[in-house]
Structures are given as structure tokens and as C-alpha cells.
N, C-alpha and C positions, 0 to 999 in steps of 0.2 A: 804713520796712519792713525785717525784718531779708531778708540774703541767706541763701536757704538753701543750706548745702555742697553742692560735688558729689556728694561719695560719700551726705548722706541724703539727695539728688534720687534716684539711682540707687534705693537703698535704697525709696525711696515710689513711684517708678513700679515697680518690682516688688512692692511689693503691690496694688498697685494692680491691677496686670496678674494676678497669682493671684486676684485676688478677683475678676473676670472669667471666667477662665477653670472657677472654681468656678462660677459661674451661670451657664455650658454646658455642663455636667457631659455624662453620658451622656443624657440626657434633651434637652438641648439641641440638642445635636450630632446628637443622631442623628434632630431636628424639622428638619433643615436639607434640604432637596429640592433634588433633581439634575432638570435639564430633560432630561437626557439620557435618550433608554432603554435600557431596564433588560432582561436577557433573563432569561424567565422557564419554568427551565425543565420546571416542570407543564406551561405550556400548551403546551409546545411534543409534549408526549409527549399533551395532550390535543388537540393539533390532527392528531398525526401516527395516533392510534388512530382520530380521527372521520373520517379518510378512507380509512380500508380496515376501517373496521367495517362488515360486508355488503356488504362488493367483494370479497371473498376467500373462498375455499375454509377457507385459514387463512395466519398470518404470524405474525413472531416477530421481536423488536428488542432491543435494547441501547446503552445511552445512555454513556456516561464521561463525566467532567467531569474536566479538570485531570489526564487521565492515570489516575484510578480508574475502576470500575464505578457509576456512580449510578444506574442500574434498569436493569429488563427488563419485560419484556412477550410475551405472546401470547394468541390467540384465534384460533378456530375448530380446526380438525382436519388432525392429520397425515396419518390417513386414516380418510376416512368410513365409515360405516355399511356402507357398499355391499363394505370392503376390511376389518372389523373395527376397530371406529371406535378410534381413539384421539386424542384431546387435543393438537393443537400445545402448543412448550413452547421455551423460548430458549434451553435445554439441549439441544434433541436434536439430532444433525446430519442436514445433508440437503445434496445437492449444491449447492456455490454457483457452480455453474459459471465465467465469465470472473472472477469474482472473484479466483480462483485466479493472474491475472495478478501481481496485486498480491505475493501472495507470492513467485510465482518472480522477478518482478523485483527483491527484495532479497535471493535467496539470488545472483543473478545479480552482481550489484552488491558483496558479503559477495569473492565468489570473485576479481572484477579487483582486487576490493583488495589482495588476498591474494597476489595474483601480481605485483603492482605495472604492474598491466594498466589503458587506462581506456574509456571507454564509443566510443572514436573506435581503440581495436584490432579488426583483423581477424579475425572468425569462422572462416576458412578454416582457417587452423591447427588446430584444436578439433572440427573434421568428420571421419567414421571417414575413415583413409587409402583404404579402396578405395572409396570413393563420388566419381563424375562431376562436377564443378563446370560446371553450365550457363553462359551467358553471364550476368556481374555480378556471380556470387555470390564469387570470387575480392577483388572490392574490398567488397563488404560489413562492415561495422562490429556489432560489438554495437548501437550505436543505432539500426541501422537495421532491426534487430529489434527493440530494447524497443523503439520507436517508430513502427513498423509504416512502416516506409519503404523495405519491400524489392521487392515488384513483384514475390512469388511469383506464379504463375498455377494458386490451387486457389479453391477455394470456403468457403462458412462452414457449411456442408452435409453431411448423412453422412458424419458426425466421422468413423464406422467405417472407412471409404474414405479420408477426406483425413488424418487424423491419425495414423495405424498409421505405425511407423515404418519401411515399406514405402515407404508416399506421402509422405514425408519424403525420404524418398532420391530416388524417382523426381521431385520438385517440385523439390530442388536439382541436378538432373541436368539439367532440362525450363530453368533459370534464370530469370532476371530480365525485367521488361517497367517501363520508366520508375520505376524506383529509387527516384527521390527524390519522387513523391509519397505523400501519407500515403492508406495505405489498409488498415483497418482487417482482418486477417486470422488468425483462432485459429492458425493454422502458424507465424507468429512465435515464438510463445511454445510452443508445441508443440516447436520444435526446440530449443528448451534441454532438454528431455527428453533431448536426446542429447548436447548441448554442457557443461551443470553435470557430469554426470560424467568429461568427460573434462580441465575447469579445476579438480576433486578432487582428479584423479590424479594422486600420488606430490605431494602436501603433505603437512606435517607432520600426522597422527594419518588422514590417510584410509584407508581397505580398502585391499585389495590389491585393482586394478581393470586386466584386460588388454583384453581383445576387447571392445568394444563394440557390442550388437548390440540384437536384440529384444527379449531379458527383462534380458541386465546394461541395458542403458539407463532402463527404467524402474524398476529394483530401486535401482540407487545414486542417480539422483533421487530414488526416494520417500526413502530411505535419508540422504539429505545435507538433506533438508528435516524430516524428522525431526529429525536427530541437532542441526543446527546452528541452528533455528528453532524452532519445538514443543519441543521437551523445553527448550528453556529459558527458554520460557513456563508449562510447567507442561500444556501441551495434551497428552496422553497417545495416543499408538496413533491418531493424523492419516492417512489415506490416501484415495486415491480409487474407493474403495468404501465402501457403508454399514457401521457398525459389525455386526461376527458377532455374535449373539446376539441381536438387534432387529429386532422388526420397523423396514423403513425408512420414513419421509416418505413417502409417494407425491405425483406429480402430476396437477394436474386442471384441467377446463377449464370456466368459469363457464357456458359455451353448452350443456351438455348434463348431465345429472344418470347421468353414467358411472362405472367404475371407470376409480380411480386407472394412472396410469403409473409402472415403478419407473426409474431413467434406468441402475440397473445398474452394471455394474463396468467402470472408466475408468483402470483402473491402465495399460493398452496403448494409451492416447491422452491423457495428461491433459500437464498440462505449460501450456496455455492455459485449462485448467478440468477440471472434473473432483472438486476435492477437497472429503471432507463435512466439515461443521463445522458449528458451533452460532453462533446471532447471539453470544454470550457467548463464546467461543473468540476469534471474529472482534475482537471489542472489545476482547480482552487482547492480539492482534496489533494493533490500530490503536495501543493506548496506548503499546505498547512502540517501536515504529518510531517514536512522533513525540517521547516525553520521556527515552528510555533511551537506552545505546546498547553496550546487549547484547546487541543482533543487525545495525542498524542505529546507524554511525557516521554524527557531524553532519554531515560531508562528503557521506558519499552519500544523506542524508536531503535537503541541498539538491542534489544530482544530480538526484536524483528529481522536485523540484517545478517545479526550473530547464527540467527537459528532459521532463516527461508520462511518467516509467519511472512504470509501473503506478498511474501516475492516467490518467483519460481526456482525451484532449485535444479529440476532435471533443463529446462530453457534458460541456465546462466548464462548472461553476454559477457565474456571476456573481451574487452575491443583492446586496440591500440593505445590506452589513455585510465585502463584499469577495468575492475567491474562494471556493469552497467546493473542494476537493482531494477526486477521488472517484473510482471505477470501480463498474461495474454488472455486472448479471451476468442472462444472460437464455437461458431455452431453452423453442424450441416443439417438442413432439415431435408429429410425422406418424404415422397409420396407415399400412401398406401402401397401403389404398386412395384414402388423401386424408385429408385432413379431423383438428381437430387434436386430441390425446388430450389432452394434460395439459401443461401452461407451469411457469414459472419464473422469478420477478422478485426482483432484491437490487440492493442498494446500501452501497458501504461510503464513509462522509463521513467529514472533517475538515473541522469549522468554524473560524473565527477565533480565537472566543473561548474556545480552549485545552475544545468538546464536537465527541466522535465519536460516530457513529454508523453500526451495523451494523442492516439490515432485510433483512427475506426475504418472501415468499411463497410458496406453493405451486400457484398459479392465480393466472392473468393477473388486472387490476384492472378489476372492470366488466365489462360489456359493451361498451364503448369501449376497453378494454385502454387504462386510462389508465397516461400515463407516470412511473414511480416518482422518475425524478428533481422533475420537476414539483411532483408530492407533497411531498414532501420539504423541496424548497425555498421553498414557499408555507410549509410546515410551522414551519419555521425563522424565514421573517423576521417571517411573524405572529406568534412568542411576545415579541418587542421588544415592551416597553410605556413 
């Protein structure tokens, strides 16, 4: 038997091995099944509309994939019949209340950087000079605001009252009560309203910013979230009032066939919520803070996930597929006499597998005012197949 050479052994197991791989062409290869599942994400936008199809007044979403827009969605009305009906739409803005966290907590973040400040520096500094420091707030940290670990002693109640940068002053005057437990409180984030403009002041390209008081306070907030967030998403004229020219979203309440509630103008308390925007708007900020980092650097995008800044930490989703990274956003508004006008449910996600999602409504879910994260996350792990 002859021997056959090395190099035509080599030579004949390579064809050998082409002529194989030609009889798994495309066809082949792509008969090959994964045991794994698969997420699929139709169902997951048909699992998430068949549970607030007639739970809602009306809502509106937006899905990314991989850092783009992959759909939107809406149904029912921004405002009914009763208010001159019009048409929900994932375009139109409407308060997203705490949502608003999320935002301030990366222009918060944008600004220590910038000063080569980091989340474990003292707020004290950064408080107007004639304002009181009650007992604690002196050792207070930026995290113990983004992270609601301050032990103000206000409410999450008649914003009017607790948010005005009146009851700002008098809350850090009144100080602290056990510090270090987590307790969930819109004034955290409410006082960066006064805090982002004064870590502004006299950086390279800021305004000229002296006295900080009632209206510069909330003027160069809205103004540094603009300039340094929104405008370089492309989000146009962002503020904590309904766009001028619009009618706005109203809110409603599935327990009674009422007119709508407007939540009105939040420019003089916003900072914990407050700001309008579109489920679409919101998804071009989720995409941006989790793949870019031209507003959000990789560093303080893991600040953020490592330490709960403007994700939720007491509403963590654990699903079937790992963490889900989220904040919610939620407002019931009161009559004078009682009894409730008009809600307000969102939620903004980051899943695993590189999909965000931004949802809204305009009235509670149900009759049971079911829970959006819930939703959500059922939504999510059922589209695995």
C-alpha cells in the first residue's frame, strides 16, 4: 500500500473538510436548533399591550433594541370625550413624574465628574450660604441623596408644600432623623434643583449664575438639563410643563367616568419629577446612557447601577434572565374633598439582553390598580421561547 505524503494528506483532509462544510451551507446551518430561549420580541410587545388593553384610560411605549428604536405603541386617549377627545400617541409628552429621577441623577453625576468631585463628597458646600444646616445635613453626601439615605423629615405629599424651594430650606433647616436608612423621599432629588446649579457655577461654558434662590434655581436646572442632556439627544424644548401650543394628556381615574386632571406646571418643584416627555423621547435617553457616552461616561453609568442613582432600589426586578435596571413613576391626585381625580403610572427598564423600555399611562391599571412593574416583568420573561 503506497504511503501517502504529508502535505497531500493535508491537501485531501481539506477537501474533504470544504466539501462538508458545502453540505451545510446556509440551509444547513441555519436547520441547526438551539435548546436555548430565544426572546421574542413581538410577543413580548404582545404580551405587554394584552395587559393594559382595557385597564387603561390610555398608555403609550417604546421598545429599543441594541441601543435603537425598535417600535412604539399606543392606545386609548389622552383625553376623553368628556375633555375634547384626543388619541394617545408615544409622541406626545405628558408628566412622567419620578421618572424624572433618573434624569437628574445623570446630570448629577455629568457635574462630580466635572469638578473631579465623587458620589461620597459633601452636599454642604453646594447649599445657598444663608440657609440653616439642621442636625446631619453638614455630613451628608451626594449618595445619600441619590440614594435616599438622608432622614429629611417631609412627606411625599402636597408637592406644592414639601417641594417649593421654600420647604427645601425649611427641611434642611428642620435636619436629619437616622440618616442611613433607605427611605424613599421626592426631596432628595427635589434639592438638586438647587444643588446642579450651583456645581454649574463658574465651569467652563456655564451662564453667569450669582444668587440662588426661587426662580434662578429652577431656571438654570431646567437650563443645564437642557443644554447638557436634551439638546444632545436631539429632544427639543424638554421642561416641566406641558408643551405651549397643546392641548396636554390629562389624568384619569378608571373608578369613575370623570373629567380628566391636568398635573399643571412643575417648573417651581420639579427636580424629583415633574418633567414631560414622550415614551419615545424617554427611549432615546435610555439608549443613550446605556451605549453612548455623550452624556453618560462608562464610569458613572457603572456608579449608577453599582449604587441604585436613578434606578430603584426598593422596586428591583429580578426576572428569569437576571436584573432588570428600572425607575417608576407614579402620581395620584386628590380632590379638595377626597377621593381620587386622575393617576399616573410609568416605568422606564433596561433589560439584559441589550432591550429598553419606556411605558406610561394615564389612569391607574384596573380596578386593582395593578402593579406596572409586575406587568412588565411577566411581560418580559414570557416572550423567552
Amino acid at each position: 500500500m503506497k504511503r501517502i505524503k504529508a502535505h497531500k494528506l493535508i491537501y485531501l483532509v481539506t477537501f474533504i473538510l470544504a466539501g462538508f462544510l458545502t453540505s451545510c451551507g446556509e440551509e444547513g446551518i441555519n436547520n441547526i436548533q438551539s435548546n436555548d430561549p430565544q426572546f421574542n420580541m413581538d410577543k413580548f410587545e404582545e404580551n405587554l399591550r394584552a395587559s393594559l388593553d382595557g385597564a387603561t384610560v390610555g398608555y403609550v411605549y417604546a421598545i429599543n433594541l441594541n441601543g435603537q428604536l425598535n417600535r412604539s405603541g399606543d392606545s386609548g386617549f389622552a383625553r376623553t370625550s368628556l375633555d375634547g377627545q384626543i388619541l394617545q400617541s408615544a409622541s406626545k409628552r405628558m408628566n412622567i413624574a419620578s421618572i424624572t429621577k433618573t434624569i437628574t441623577a445623570v446630570a448629577v453625576l455629568q457635574l462630580l465628574e466635572r469638578r473631579n468631585l465623587t458620589i461620597d463628597s459633601l452636599i454642604a458646600p453646594w447649599l445657598p450660604p444663608d440657609w440653616s444646616l439642621g442636625t446631619g445635613v453638614s455630613s451628608l453626601t451626594f449618595k445619600s441623596l441619590l440614594t435616599h439615605r438622608t432622614g429629611f423629615n417631609t412627606a411625599n405629599s402636597n408637592f406644592n408644600a414639601t417641594l417649593s424651594f421654600n420647604a427645601l430650606r425649611d427641611s434642611v433647616a428642620t435636619g436629619c432623623i437616622n440618616p442611613q436608612s433607605h427611605l424613599y423621599m421626592n426631596m432628595n432629588y427635589a434639592l438638586f434643583r438647587v444643588i446642579i446649579p450651583a456645581l454649574w457655577k463658574g465651569l467652563p461654558g456655564a451662564p453667569g449664575i450669582s444668587e440662588i434662590n426661587v426662580s434662578s434655581a429652577t431656571f438654570f436646572y431646567r437650563l443645564y438639563i437642557q443644554q447638557e442632556i436634551f439638546d444632545k439627544l436631539g429632544v427639543l424644548n424638554a421642561d416641566c410643563v406641558s408643551p405651549s401650543g397643546e392641548q396636554p394628556t390629562l389624568f384619569y381615574t378608571n373608578a369613575a367616568n370623570t373629567p380628566g386632571v391636568d398635573y399643571g406646571d412643575w417648573t417651581l418643584i420639579c427636580g424629583g419629577g415633574g418633567y414631560y416627555l414622550s415614551a419615545i423621547d424617554l427611549a432615546n435617553f435610555l439608549a443613550n446612557i446605556r451605549y453612548n457616552n455623550n452624556i453618560l461616561s462608562a464610569v458613572n453609568r457603572d456608579i449608577m447601577r453599582n449604587n441604585y442613582i436613578g434606578w430603584s432600589e426598593l422596586g428591583t426586578l429580578n426576572g428569569e434572565h437576571g436584573e432588570y435596571f428600572n425607575h417608576g413613576g407614579s402620581i395620584n391626585s386628590t380632590g379638595p374633598a377626597g377621593g381620587n381625580q386622575g393617576n399616573m403610572r410609568g416605568l422606564i427598564v433596561q433589560f439584559p439582553n441589550n432591550v429598553d423600555l419606556a411605558v406610561m399611562t394615564n389612569s391607574e391599571i384596573g380596578a386593582a390598580d395593578l402593579s406596572i412593574r409586575t406587568i412588565v416583568l411577566n411581560a418580559y420573561d414570557n416572550a423567552w421561547e
